[in-house]
C-alpha positions in Angstrom: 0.0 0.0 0.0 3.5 2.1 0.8 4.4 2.1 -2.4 1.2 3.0 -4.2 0.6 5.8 -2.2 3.9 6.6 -3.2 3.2 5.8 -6.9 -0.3 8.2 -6.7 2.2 11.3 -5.8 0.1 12.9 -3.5 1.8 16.0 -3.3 0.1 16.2 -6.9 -3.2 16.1 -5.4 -4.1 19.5 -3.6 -3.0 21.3 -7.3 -5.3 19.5 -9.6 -8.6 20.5 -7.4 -8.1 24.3 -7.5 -9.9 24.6 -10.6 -12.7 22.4 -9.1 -12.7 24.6 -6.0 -12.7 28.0 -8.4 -15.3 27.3 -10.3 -17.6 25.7 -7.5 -17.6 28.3 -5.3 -18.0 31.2 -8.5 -21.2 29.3 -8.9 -22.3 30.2 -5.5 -21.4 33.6 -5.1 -23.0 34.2 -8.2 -26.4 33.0 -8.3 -27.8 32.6 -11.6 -31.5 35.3 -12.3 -33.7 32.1 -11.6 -31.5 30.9 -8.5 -32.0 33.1 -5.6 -30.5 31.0 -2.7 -26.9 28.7 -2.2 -28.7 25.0 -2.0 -30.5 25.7 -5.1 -27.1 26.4 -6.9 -25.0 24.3 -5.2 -25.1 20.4 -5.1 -22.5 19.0 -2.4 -23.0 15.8 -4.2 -22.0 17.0 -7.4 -18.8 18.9 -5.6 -17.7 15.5 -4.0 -18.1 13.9 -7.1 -16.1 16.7 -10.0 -13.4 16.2 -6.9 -13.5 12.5 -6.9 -13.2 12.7 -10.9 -10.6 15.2 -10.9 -8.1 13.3 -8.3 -8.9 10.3 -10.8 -7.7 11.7 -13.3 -4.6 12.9 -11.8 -4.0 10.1 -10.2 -4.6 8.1 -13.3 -2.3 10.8 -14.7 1.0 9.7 -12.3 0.7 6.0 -12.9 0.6 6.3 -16.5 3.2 8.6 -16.5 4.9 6.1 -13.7 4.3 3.5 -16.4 5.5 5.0 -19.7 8.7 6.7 -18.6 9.2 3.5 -16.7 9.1 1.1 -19.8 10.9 3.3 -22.2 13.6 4.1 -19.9 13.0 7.8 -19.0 13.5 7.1 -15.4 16.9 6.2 -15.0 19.8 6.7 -12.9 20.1 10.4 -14.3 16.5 11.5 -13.3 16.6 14.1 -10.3 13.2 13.6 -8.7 12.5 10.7 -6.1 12.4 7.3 -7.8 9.2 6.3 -9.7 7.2 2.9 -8.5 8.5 1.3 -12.0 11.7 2.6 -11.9 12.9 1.2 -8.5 11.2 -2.1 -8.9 8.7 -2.0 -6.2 5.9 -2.1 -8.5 5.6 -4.5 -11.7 4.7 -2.8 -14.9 2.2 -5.4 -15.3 0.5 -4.8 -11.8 1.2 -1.0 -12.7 -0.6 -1.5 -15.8 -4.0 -3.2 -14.4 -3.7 -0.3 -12.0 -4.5 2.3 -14.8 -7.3 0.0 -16.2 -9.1 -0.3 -13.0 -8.3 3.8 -12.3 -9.7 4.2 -16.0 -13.1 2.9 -14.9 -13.1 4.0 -11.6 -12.6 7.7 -13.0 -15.4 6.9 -16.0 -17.7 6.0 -13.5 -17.1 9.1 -11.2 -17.4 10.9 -14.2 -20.8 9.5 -15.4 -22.3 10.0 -11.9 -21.0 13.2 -11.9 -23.1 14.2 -15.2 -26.0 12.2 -14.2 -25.8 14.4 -10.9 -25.8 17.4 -13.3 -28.2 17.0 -15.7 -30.3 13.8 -14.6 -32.9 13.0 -17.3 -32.5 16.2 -19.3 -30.3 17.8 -21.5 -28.9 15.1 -23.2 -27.0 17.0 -25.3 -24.7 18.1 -22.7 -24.4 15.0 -21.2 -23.3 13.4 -24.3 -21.0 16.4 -24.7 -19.6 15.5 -20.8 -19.2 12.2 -21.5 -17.2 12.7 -24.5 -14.8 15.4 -22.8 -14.6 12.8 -19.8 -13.8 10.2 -22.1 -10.8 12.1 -23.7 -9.8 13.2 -20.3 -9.1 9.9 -19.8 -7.4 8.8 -22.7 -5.2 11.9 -22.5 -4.0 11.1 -19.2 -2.7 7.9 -20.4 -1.2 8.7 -24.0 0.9 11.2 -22.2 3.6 8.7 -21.8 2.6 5.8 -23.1 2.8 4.5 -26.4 5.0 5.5 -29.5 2.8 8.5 -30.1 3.2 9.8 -26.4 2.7 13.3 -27.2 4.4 14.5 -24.0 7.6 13.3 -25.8 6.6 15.4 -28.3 6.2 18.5 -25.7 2.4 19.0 -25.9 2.1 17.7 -22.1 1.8 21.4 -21.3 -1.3 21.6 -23.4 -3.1 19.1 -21.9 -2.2 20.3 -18.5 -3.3 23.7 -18.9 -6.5 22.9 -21.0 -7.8 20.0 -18.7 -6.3 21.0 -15.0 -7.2 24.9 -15.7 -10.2 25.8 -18.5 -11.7 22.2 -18.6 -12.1 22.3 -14.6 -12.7 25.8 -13.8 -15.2 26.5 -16.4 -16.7 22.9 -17.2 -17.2 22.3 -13.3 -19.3 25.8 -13.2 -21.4 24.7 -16.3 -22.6 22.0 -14.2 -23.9 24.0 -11.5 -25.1 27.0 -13.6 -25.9 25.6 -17.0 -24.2 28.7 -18.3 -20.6 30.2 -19.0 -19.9 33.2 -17.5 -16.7 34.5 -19.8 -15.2 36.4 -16.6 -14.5 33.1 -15.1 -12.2 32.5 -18.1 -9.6 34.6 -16.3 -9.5 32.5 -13.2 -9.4 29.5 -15.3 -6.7 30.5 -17.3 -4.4 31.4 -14.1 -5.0 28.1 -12.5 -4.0 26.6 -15.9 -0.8 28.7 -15.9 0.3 27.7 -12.3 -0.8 23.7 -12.9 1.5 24.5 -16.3 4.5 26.1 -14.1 4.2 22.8 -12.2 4.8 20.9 -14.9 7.8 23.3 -16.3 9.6 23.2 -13.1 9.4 19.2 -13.4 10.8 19.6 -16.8 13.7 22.1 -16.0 14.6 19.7 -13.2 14.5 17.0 -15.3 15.8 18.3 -18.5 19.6 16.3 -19.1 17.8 13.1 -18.5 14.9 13.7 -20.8 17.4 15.3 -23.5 19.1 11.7 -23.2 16.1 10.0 -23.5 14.9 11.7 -26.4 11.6 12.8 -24.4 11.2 16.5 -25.9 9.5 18.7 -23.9 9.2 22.2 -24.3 12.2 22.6 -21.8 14.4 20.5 -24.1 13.1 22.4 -27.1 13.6 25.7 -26.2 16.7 25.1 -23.5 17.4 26.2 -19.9 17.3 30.0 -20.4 14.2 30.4 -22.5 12.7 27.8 -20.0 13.0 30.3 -17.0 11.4 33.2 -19.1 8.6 30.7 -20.3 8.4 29.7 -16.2 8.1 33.8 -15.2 5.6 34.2 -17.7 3.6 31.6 -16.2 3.8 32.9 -13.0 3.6 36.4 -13.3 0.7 35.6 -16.1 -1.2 34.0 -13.4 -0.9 36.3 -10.9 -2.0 39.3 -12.7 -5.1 37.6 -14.6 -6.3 36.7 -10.9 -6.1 40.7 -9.8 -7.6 41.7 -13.0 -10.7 39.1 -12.4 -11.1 40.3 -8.6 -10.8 44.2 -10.1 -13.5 43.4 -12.8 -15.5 41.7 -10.7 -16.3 44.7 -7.9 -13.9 43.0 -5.2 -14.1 44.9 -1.6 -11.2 46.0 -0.1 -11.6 43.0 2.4 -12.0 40.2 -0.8 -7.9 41.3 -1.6 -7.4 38.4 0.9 -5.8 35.9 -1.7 -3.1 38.5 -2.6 -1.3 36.6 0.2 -0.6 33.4 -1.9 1.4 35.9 -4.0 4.0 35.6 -1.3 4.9 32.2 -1.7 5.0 32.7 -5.5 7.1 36.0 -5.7 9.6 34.0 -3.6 9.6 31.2 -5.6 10.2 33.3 -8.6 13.2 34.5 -7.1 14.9 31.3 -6.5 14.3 30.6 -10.1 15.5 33.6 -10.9 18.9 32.8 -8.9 18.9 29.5 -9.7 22.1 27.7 -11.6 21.5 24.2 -10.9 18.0 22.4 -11.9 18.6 20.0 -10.1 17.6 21.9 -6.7 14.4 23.0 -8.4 12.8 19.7 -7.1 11.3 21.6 -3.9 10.0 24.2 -5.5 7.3 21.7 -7.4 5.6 21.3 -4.2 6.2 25.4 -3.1 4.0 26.0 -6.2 1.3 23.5 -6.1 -0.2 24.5 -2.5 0.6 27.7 -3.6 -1.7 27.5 -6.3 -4.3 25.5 -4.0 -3.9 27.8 -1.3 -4.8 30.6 -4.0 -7.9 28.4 -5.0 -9.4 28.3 -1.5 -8.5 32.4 -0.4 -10.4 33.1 -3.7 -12.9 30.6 -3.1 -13.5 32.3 0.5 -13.3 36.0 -1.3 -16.0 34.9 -3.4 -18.3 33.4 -0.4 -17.5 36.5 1.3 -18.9 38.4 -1.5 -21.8 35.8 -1.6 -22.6 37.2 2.0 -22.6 40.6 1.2 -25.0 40.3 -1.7 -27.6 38.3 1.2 -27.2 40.8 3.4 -28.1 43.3 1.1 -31.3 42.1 -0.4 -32.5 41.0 2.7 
């Protein structure tokens, strides 16, 4: 059980349910015309099940990604990180391999409960349209490192990332509640899928020698060390200001400015990258910026419940 737990990377975890958190708790601050009060917006239910889903996925994510680098030979004696289940030989690939079948169709069926929860017997259009996007969600999170066609050897993993861990979560998780996209939320969305993205870049920088070697081409290997830090600030920076820009937009009181404080963390990661010569010591600054990026989900979550309050109060 050790070794699985190990092999889920739970340290992965908190990052992939910020989006989930974001756009849950937009939805009940802001009440769609024919909504008036939280329980008729908000489905705990439906949140417990786009969580279980999401932590599927990523979870299914890790032991593909366990699984493909560990068959090809990615993970080797030059790899930085802590050594993958595969890798060290405390998991089989074959026992590694029925692990992603069963987390397959534990995922689909979180996923189809999830849309049931959702939509029930009506609109089947966007239940079909779930399914399908839960379907490739799925397949995604295995082709990115397994198989010839792997296309995070072909340095597309940071599409996938930022698409399904930031706009696909944030804004598809929302639909469900509200049955209707708010475009503001896009900015949100789009942060979360920078900083899940940065995540990903940091892992990439660490681990760029060994990928070079392995002929695993992600966009760090593509565009080398010093355009990888620029492409990292960007995503950082990118993040943070589309956040402010949502809470300016969207009326924030002086009071909601509470998240600004998980810009801490992240301006001081920034600077280590900044001063950093050896990517090898970028391996604790993965974790730095995931909780950072939850802990940014949950003070906006709480600036938007705050704001949820306020509107109450005021129509009462």
């Amino acid at each position: 059980m050790k070794h699985w737990i190990e092999a889920a990377r739970l340290r992965t975890l908190p990052l992939s349910v910020s989006g989930i958190i974001v756009g849950s708790m937009y939805a009940l601050a802001n009440p769609t015309d024919d909504v008036l009060t939280p329980t008729e917006v908000f489905n705990w239910r439906l949140f417990a099940f786009a969580i279980l889903t999401t932590l599927g996925l990523q979870i299914l994510s890790n032991f593909a990604n366990d699984y493909g680098d560990g068959i090809k030979g990615t993970d080797n004696e030059d790899r930085v990180g802590p050594k993958r289940a595969i890798q060290s030989g405390v998991i089989s690939p074959q026992a590694m391999k029925k692990a992603i079948v069963i987390t397959s169709i534990l995922t689909l069926i979180s996923a189809i409960l999830l849309i049931y929860l959702a939509f029930r017997d009506t609109n089947l259009g966007y239940s079909l349209f779930y399914l399908v996007l839960g379907i490739l969600a799925i397949a995604s999170a295995i082709r990115y490192t397994v198989g010839n066609s792997a296309y995070g050897y072909r340095g597309f993993g940071d599409l996938f990332v930022f698409v399904f861990f930031g706009l696909v979560s944030t804004l598809g998780v929302n639909f469900l509640y509200s049955k209707q996209l708010d475009w503001i939320l896009i900015l949100p969305a789009t942060a979360i899928g920078l900083l899940s993205v940065a995540v990903l870049n940091l892992n990439n920088m660490r681990d760029e020698a060994s990928d070079r070697k392995s002929g695993k081409n992600t966009i760090v290997v593509k565009i080398g060390a010093s355009n990888a830090k620029k492409y990292h600030y960007f995503l950082i920076i990118g993040a943070m200001v589309l956040v402010l820009i949502f809470a300016i937009l969207s009326d924030f009181h002086f009071d909601q400015y509470l998240f600004l404080l998980a810009y801490i963390p992240l301006t001081k990661h920034l600077i280590t990258v900044y001063k950093n010569h050896n990517p090898k010591e970028l391996d604790p600054e993965l974790k730095k910026v995931a909780l950072s990026t939850f802990v940014l989900s949950i003070l906006l979550a709480l600036c938007m419940i705050f704001f949820f309050s306020d509107l109450i109060v005021n129509n009462s």
